[in-house]
C-alpha positions as CSV (number, residue, x, y, z in Angstrom):
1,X,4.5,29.6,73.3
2,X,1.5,27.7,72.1
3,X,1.9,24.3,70.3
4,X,-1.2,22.9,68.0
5,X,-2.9,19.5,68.8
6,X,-4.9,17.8,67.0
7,X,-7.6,16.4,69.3
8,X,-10.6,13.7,68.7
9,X,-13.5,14.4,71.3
10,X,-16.7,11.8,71.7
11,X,-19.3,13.6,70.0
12,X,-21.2,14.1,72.8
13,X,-18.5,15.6,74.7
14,X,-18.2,18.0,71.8
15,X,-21.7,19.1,71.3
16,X,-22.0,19.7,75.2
17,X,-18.7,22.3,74.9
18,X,-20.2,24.0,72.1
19,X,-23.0,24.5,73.8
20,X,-21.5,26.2,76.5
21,X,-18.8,28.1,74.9
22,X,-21.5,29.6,72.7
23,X,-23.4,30.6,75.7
24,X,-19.9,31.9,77.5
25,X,-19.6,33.7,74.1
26,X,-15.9,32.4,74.6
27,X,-13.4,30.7,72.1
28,X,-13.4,26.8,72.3
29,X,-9.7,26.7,72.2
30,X,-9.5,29.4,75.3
31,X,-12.4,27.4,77.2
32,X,-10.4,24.0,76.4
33,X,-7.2,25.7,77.7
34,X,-9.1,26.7,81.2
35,X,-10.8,23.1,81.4
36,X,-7.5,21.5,81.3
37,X,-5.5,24.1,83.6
38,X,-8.3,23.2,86.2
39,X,-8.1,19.3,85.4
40,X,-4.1,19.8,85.9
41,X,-4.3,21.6,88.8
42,X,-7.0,19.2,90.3
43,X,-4.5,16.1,89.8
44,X,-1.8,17.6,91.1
45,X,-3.3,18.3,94.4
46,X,-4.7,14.5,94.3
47,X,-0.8,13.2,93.6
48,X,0.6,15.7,96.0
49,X,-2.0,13.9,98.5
50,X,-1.3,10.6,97.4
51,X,2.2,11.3,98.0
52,X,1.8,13.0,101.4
53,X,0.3,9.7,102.4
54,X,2.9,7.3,101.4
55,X,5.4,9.6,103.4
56,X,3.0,9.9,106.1
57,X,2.9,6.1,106.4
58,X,6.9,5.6,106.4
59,X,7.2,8.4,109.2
60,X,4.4,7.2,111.2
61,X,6.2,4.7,113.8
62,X,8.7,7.0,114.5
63,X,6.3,10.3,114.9
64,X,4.8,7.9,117.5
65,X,8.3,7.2,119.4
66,X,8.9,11.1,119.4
67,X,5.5,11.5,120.6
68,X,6.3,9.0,123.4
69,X,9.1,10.7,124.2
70,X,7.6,14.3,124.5
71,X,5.0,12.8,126.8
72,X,7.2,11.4,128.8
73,X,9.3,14.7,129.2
74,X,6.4,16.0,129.5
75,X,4.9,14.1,132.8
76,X,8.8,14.5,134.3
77,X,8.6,18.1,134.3
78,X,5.3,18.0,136.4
């Protein structure tokens, strides 16, 4: 379902989208909706990394001590 929003742009901002959604032939709304999708999208892969790395930071020690531990198994079974 589609909700309304009222929306102020900077006027240059404005006048650069109507430029291009006049050359896309495309409705502003439509383009708008497709520029924020991708701008969604695009900051939900940056938290997801952002996020990734936190955990990757907690884990690391330990990863290392299982790593050890593989090596060492590892070299015994030589």
């Amino acid at each position: 379902m589609a909700k309304a929003l009222s929306l102020k742009m900077d006027a240059e901002v404005f006048q650069t989208t109507d430029k291009i959604v006049k050359r896309l032939k495309m409705a502003r709304n439509a383009y708008i909706n497709q520029a924020i999708r991708f701008y969604n999208r695009l900051y939900q892969r940056r938290l997801l990394a952002q996020e990734l790395r936190k955990e990757s930071r907690l884990v690391r020690s330990e990863s290392q001590v299982v790593l050890e531990e593989f090596e060492r198994l590892h070299e015994g079974l030589r």
